[in-house]
Structure formats: structure tokens, C-alpha cells
N, C-alpha and C positions, 0 to 999 in steps of 0.2 A: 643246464645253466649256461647261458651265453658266457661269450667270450669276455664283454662288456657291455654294459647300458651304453647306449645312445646316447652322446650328450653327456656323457659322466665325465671328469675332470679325471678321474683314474687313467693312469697307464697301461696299456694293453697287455694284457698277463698272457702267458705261452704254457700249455700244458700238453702231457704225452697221452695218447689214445690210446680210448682200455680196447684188449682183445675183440674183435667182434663188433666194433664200431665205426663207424663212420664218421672220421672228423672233418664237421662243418666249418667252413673259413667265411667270414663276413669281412668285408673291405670297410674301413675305416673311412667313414664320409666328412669331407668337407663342407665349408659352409656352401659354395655355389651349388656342390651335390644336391645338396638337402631343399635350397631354393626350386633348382631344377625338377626335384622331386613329386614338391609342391605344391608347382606353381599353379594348380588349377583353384585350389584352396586362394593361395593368394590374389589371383585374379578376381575371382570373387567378391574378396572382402576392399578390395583397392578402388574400385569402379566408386562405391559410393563418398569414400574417403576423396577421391579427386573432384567428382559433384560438387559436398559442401567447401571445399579450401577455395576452388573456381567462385562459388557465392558471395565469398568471406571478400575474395580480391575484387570482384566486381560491385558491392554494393559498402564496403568499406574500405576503398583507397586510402595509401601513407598520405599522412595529414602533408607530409613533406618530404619534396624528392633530396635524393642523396646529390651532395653539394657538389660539383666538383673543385678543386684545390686551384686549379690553372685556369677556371672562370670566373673566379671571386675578384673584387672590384681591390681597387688600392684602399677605399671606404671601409671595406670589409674588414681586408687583413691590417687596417690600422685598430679596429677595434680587438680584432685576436690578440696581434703582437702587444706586450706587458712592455715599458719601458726599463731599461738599466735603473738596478736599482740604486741610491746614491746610498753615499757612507752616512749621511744623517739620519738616516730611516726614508728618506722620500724616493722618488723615481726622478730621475733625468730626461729631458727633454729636452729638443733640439727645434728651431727651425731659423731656416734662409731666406735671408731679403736682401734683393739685389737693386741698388738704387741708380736707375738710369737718367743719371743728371745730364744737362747742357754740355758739360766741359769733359765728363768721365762717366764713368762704372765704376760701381763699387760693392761688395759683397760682405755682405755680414752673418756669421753662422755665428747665431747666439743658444747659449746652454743652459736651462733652467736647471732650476730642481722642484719638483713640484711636494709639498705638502698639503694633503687637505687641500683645500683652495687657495691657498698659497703659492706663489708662481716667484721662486726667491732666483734672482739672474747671475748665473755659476759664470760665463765668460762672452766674449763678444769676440770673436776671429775677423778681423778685418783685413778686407785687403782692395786696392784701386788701382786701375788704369784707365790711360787715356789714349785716345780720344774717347766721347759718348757716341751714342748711337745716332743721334743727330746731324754728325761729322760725315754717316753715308747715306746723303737722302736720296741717290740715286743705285745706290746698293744694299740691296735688304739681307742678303745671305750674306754681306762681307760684315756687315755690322750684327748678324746674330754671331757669326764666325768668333768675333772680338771676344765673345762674352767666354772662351773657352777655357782661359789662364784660371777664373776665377770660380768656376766650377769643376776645377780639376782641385780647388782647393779646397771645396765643400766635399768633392769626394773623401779624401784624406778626412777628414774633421769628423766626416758623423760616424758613429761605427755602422759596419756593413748590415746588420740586425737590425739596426733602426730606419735606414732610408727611405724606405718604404712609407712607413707613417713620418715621416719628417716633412713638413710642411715647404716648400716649394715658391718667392711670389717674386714678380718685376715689376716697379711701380715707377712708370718714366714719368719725369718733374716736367716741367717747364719748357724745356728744352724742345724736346719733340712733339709737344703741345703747338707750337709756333712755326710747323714744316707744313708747307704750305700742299694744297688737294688729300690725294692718297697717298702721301709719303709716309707721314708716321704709321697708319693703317698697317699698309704695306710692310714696315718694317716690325712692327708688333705681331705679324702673322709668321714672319718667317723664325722671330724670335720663340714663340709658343712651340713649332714646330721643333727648334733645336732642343730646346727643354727638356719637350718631353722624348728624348731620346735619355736621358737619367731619369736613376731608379727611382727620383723622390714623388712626394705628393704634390700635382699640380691643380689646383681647384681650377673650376671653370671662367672664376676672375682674376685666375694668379695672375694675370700678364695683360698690363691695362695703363693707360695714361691718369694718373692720378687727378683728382680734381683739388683746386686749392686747399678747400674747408678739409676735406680727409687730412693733407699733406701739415695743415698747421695745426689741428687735432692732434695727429700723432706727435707731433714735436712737443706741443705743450704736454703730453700725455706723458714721453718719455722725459723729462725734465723733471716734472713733478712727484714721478716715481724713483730717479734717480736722487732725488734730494730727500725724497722722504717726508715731502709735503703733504702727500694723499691722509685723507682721512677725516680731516677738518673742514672746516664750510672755505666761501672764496678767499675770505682774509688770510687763510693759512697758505696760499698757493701764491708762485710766482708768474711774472705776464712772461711770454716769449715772443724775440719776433730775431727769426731767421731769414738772413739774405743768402740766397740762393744763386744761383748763375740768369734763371731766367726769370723769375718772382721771389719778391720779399712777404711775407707771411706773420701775421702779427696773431696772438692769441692771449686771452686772459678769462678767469673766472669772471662770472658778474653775481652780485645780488639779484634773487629771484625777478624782487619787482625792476628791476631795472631790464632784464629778457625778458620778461613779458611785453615790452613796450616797442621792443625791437624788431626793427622791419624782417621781412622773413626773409631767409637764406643766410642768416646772421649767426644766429646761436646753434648749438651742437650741444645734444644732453651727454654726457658719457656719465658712468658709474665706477670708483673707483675708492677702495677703501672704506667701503658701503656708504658712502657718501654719494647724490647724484648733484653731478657739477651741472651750471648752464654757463657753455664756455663760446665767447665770442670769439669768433676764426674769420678771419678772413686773405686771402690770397690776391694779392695786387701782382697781375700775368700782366708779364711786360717789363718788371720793375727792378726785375734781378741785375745784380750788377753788370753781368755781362750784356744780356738787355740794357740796362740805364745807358750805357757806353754809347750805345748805337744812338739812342735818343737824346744823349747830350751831343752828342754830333750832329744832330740835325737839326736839334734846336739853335746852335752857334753856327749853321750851313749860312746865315744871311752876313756874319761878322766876318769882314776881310781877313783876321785872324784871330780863330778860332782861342780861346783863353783857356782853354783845359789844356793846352799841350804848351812842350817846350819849344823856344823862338829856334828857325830852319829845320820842325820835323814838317815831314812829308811821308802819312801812311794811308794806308788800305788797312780794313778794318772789314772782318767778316764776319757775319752772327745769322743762323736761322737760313740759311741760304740766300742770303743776298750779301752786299760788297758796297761798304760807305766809304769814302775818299775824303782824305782830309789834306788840303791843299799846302803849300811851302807857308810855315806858319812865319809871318814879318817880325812879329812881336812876341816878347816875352811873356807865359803864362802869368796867370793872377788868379788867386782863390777866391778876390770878392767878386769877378765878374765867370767866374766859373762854377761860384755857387749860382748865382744869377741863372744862369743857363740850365743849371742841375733843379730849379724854381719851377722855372718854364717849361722841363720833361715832365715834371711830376705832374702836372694841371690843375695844380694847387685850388682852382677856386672854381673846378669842372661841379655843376649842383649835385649834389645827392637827394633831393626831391626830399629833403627833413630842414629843419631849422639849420641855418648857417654852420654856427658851434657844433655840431653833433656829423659836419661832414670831415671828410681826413683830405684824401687825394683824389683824384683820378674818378669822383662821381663817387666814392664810395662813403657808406655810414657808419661812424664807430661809436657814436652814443654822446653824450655829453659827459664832461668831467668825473669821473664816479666821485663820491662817497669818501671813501677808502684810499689811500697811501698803496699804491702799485711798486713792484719790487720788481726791474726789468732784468730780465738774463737776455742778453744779443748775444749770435754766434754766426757761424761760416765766414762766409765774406767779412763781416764786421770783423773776427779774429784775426783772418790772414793779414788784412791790411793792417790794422793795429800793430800785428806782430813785426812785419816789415817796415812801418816806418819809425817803431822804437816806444810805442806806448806803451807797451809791455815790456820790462826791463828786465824779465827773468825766461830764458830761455825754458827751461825746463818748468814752469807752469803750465798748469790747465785752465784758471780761470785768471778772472784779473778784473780789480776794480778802476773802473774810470769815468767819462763824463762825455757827454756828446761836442763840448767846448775846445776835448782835449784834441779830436778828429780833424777841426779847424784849426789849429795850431800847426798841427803836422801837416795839414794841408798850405797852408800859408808859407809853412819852410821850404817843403817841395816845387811846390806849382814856381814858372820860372826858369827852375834849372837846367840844365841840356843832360841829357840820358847819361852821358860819359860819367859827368857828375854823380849822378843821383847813385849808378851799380857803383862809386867808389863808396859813398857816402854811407848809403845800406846796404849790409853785408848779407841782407836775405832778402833784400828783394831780388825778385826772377826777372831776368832779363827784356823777356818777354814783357812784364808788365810793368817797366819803367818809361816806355811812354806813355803809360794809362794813370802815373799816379797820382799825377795832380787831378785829375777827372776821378780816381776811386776815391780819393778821400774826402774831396767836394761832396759828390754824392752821399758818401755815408754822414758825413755832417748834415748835408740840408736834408735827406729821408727822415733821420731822427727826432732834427729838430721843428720843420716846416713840414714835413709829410706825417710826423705822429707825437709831435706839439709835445717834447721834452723839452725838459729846461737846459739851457745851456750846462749847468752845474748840477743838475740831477745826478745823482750816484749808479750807472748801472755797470751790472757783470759780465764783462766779456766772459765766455762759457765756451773750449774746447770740448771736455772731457769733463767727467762727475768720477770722483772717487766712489765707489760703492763696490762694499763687501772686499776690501783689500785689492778691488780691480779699479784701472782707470778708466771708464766707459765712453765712447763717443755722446755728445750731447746732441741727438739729432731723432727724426722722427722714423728710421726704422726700427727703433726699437718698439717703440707703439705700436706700429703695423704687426710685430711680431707676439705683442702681447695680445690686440686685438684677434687676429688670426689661432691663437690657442687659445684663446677664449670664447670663441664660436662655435 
């Protein structure tokens, strides 16, 4: 009887040898032993086994090769990564729109929460400085340099988990539209460059010179979402028309049959509250107030004194890269012959190639009268000055109702006075812009009135800010870029 079986799980047993025997000793094999033993066996039987597995790999390759983790696109891992989930039952979502206007920067890290198709707006992070990017038309890196303060604050804002799919856009206004050859080019390349030096999502059109019709889309877009319009045909929705630095931007619903008739580059379909709008946009480039400035100066270049300014100023005046001079004014301003002037920039009676009635300003088409009772919300520019010259009586509002009538009043008080004056008189206006007053507010009266044929005593909303969802929200058009953008 052996010592043990081979391969038996038994422990090796020790016994004493009978008289007259020979005790055999067998060495305890390991597994390699027993390989080594043999391997002529296993040789054998392996040769065919390598054959067909060779077969198997060459005439049935992996449908797909193994991914690697640090080759995968920001596309990719936006679709892996799951957003934070919000306390309501939804997920959180995040993304940034950085508004590169004429006069500033500005940045908005806006927060949804998404349910189902539901996109509900949890907070808006704002933040601005100035100069804009337009300020260095001869420096592209000093002016992407600029944008640093405000991406150091998107950093903070989104959590570090989410960055990655967090949507990423620049959409320069007016402003840099108006820099003359390869300037803006130039500075939008260097800008994309710093960008994407952060971790977020930068699409291949994040960083782009907006065109008007986008710019007053999104505004009317963000209004009508903020008030809670969406949903209902055009009589439920309000018009918007935002003054900007470098163009003003008018937008409203139309009735079908009325966009059908409209010349084209006119209407913009959007969808919104399973409603589909046909929304007239359009963008008068040129006409922003900080533009108008320059253009009512040039329109009053032929008047020995000039009537938008106060009697003994003598300024320079810079916009776009060039330098308008305004000579030792003799005489005291006046708002009726300063509207005059602010007539003459707008090119009130330039053709639009349609019936008389159905032209606005500047050659462009806005349709004839509609139908329908129009509900104006005006914002930017129209608020600031409002708010500086006392139209608005409550400091701590958002909106405020008033009358295009009310602009010419306060321009009529203004216009005249000497600068010293006017910083005692208004305690918010900026210093800076007390020789421009009686020229802003001129302007914002005749745009209203002769450039988009409101009534003197029409009722519209000055519009800061939209209360929504217990937040006070800016009333402007990166919100829409930011809804359109996660909605793509």
C-alpha cells in the first residue's frame, strides 16, 4: 500500500517498517512537478487548442475595441457623468454664458434643475467688469487676459464633478462686431484659446460674434420664460426691445398669417411650452446707445453748437475705435432740437423696399400695425437712464411702469444744464455720463417714439430683473442662449 494516492487531499501518513523490508520513500509532487512530468501529454493536446482560439480571433474580431478613459471626448464623458441629483427629485444642471458687450464682460453661471423635460431655473451667479473686449482692439491676449476674474468665479460655482459636461459659450454683442478688418477675429481666437484652458464644455461655436436675430431671440426667449408667458399662442406673450451699447433689438410674437407675408430674415420659429412661436427679431447694429452717441454727434457736426450737450463743454468721445470731437459748445442744450438730431441718426425715412407703413428705421421692415394690443417690456439702457434721471422712484425695484412721453420730460429738464449741475441734481448719475445726458435721453425718447412708433402715453415696463422662483433674475438674453444650448 502506498504511502498516498496522488492528488489525494489526505495528509501524508508516516509508518514503521516490518522486519525484512524495504521502506520505499516517494517525494511529494507539486503542481509544476507534475506539469513537468507531463508535459509531453500536454504538448500534444495544446497545439490544436491554440489552432482553433487563433481561428476564433482572426475570423471573429471584438465587435469593439476597449475604450481608453484619457481618450474619451468631453462629448463622451458628458454623456457617462449623471448630474447632482436635486432635492426635488430632479438633477441639477449647470451652464455659462459669458456676455461680451461694447462697454463690459459679464458672466452668468445659471442652475437648473431638470425634471423630465422640464428645465425649472434654480439660480443665475452674476458677475461684470469693465472694460469689454473691444477696449483692446490692438491687444488680443490682453483682452482674453480680462476675462480671468470671471472664470475664476465659474470655477467656484459649478461643482468640480460637473465641469466637464457643464456647457461653456462667448457670445460678443455689437460691440466687437463694429472693430474694424481682423480685429474682432483676432481677438475671438485668442479668446477660445484661453477658454479652453478650463475644464468645461467648449462646443465648436461656443466663442462667436452673435448675430442680431440670435441676440433678440434669446432676449425675447428669456422674458417670456421669466414671466411665464410660454405656452399660449402670440397674444399671451410680451414684445421686447433691448438697448444694448452697440444695437437696439426689438422682438415680438406675430400671428401666423402675418409671418408668412414677411420679408425673409424677419421671423425666427422657436418652440417653447409646446407652443411653436413665429417671432419677429430683428437687430438695428449701429443703434446702441453708446453707438447712437457717436451718430448724434455727427449728425449735429454741421450745428455751430452742437444741442445734445451742456453750453462750454468741449469733449472727445471714443467708440469702436475711432475718436468724434465735440467742439466748445456756445449755447445751451435743448431736447427739441436734440431730438431733431437723434431723427436724423436714426434714418427715419431710409426705404425698406415694402409699403411706407410697414418700414421702421434705418431701411429695415417691421410689418404693419398688428391686429393685437402689444405689451412692451424695454430694458438695459432704457433702465439705467430711467433710473438716473428719477423715472423710477424706487430704488429698490426691478421693473417699473412708465411711458415713452415720460423720457422726454426728463430729457427736457436735463438737456441745458452744465455737468456740475446735473452730478448735484442726480445722485446716480455716473460722472462719466453727465455730459451724455441730454443726448441719452433724447435718444431713448425719439427710438421709442419715431424709430418703433409708440405712443407718447403708451404704457410700457421698464424690466431690470424678473422675480422667478423666489430669485431675482436678470431680464436679458443669456438666459436663452443658456436654455437653447441645453436644449440641443
Amino acid at each position: 500500500m502506498p504511502l498516498a494516492s496522488i492528488g489525494s487531499p489526505s495528509p501524508i501518513l508516516k509508518f514503521a517498517p516490518k522486519a525484512g523490508h524495504k521502506m520505499i520513500i516517494r517525494r511529494h509532487e507539486n503542481v509544476s512537478d507534475k506539469i513537468w512530468r507531463n508535459r509531453g501529454v500536454l504538448l500534444v493536446t495544446s497545439i490544436p487548442l491554440l489552432v482553433i482560439m487563433a481561428m476564433i480571433f482572426f475570423f471573429f474580431p471584438a465587435s469593439k475595441p476597449v475604450r481608453d478613459l484619457k481618450a474619451m471626448t468631453i462629448g463622451q464623458l458628458h454623456h457617462q457623468q449623471q448630474p447632482a441629483a436635486a432635492a426635488g427629485g430632479g438633477a441639477y444642471l449647470y451652464n455659462i454664458v459669458l456676455d461680451a458687450g461694447s462697454t463690459g464682460s459679464r458672466i452668468h453661471i445659471f442652475k437648473f434643475e431638470q425634471k423630465g423635460s422640464s428645465l425649472n431655473l434654480i439660480s443665475d451667479g452674476f458677475h461684470q467688469l469693465k472694460p469689454g473686449l473691444s477696449a483692446f482692439p490692438d491687444e488680443p491676449q490682453k483682452a482674453a487676459d480680462s476675462l480671468k476674474p470671471l472664470l475664476e468665479q465659474a470655477m467656484k460655482a459649478v461643482p468640480a464633478a460637473q465641469q466637464a459636461s457643464t456647457g461653456l459659450s462667448l457670445k460678443a454683442t455689437a460691440g466687437l462686431r463694429l472693430l474694424p478688418g481682423s480685429k474682432a477675429d483676432d481677438i475671438l481666437a485668442a479668446v477660445r484659446k484661453f477658454l479652453a484652458t478650463y475644464p468645461f464644455k467648449l462646443k465648436s461655436d461656443a466663442v462667436e460674434i452673435m448675430d442680431g436675430a440670435h441676440e433678440g431671440a434669446f432676449a425675447w426667449l428669456t422674458l417670456n420664460y421669466l414671466l411665464g408667458r410660454l405656452g399660449s399662442g402670440p397674444t399671451g406673450t410680451v414684445a421686447a426691445i433691448d438697448l444694448g451699447g452697440g444695437s437696439v433689438q426689438e422682438a415680438f410674437a406675430l400671428p401666423s398669417t402675418e409671418a408668412t407675408a414677411a420679408p425673409a430674415g424677419y421671423i425666427t420659429q422657436l418652440k417653447a411650452g409646446g407652443v411653436t412661436y413665429d417671432v419677429y427679431v430683428h437687430s438695428y447694429l449701429g443703434y446702441g446707445l453708446m453707438a447712437a452717441r457717436a451718430k448724434v454727434i455727427e449728425a449735429g457736426r454741421e450745428d455751430p453748437s452742437h444741442p445734445c450737450f451742456a453750453k462750454g463743454s468741449s469733449l472727445k468721445y471714443s467708440y469702436a475705435g475711432k475718436e468724434y470731437s465735440i467742439g466748445e459748445t456756445i449755447e445751451a442744450g435743448d431736447f427739441k432740437r436734440c431730438a431733431a438730431m437723434a431723427l436724423k441718426a436714426l434714418d427715419h425715412d431710409k426705404d425698406c423696399g415694402q409699403p411706407k407703413d410697414a418700414c421702421s428705421f434705418s431701411g429695415a421692415w417691421r410689418g404693419k400695425p398688428a391686429s393685437m394690443a402689444r405689451v412692451y417690456y424695454v430694458s438695459s439702457y432704457f433702465w439705467d437712464r430711467a433710473s438716473e434721471s428719477g423715472i423710477i422712484a424706487d430704488k429698490a425695484a426691478i421693473e417699473w411702469k412708465t411711458s415713452p412721453g415720460d423720457f422726454a420730460k426728463r430729457a427736457a429738464a436735463v438737456c441745458g444744464k452744465a455737468v456740475p449741475e446735473l452730478t448735484k441734481s442726480y445722485s446716480d448719475l455716473q460722472a462719466a455720463n453727465a455730459p451724455y445726458f441730454c443726448l441719452d435721453l433724447s435718444f431713448c425718447h425719439t427710438v421709442l417714439t419715431q424709430g418703433f412708433d409708440l405712443a407718447e402715453t403708451i404704457s410700457v415696463t421698464l424690466v431690470k430683473q424678473v422675480k422667478y422662483n423666489g430669485q431675482t433674475i436678470e431680464a436679458a438674453w443669456p438666459l436663452g442662449a443658456a436654455i437653447n444650448d441645453l436644449s440641443s
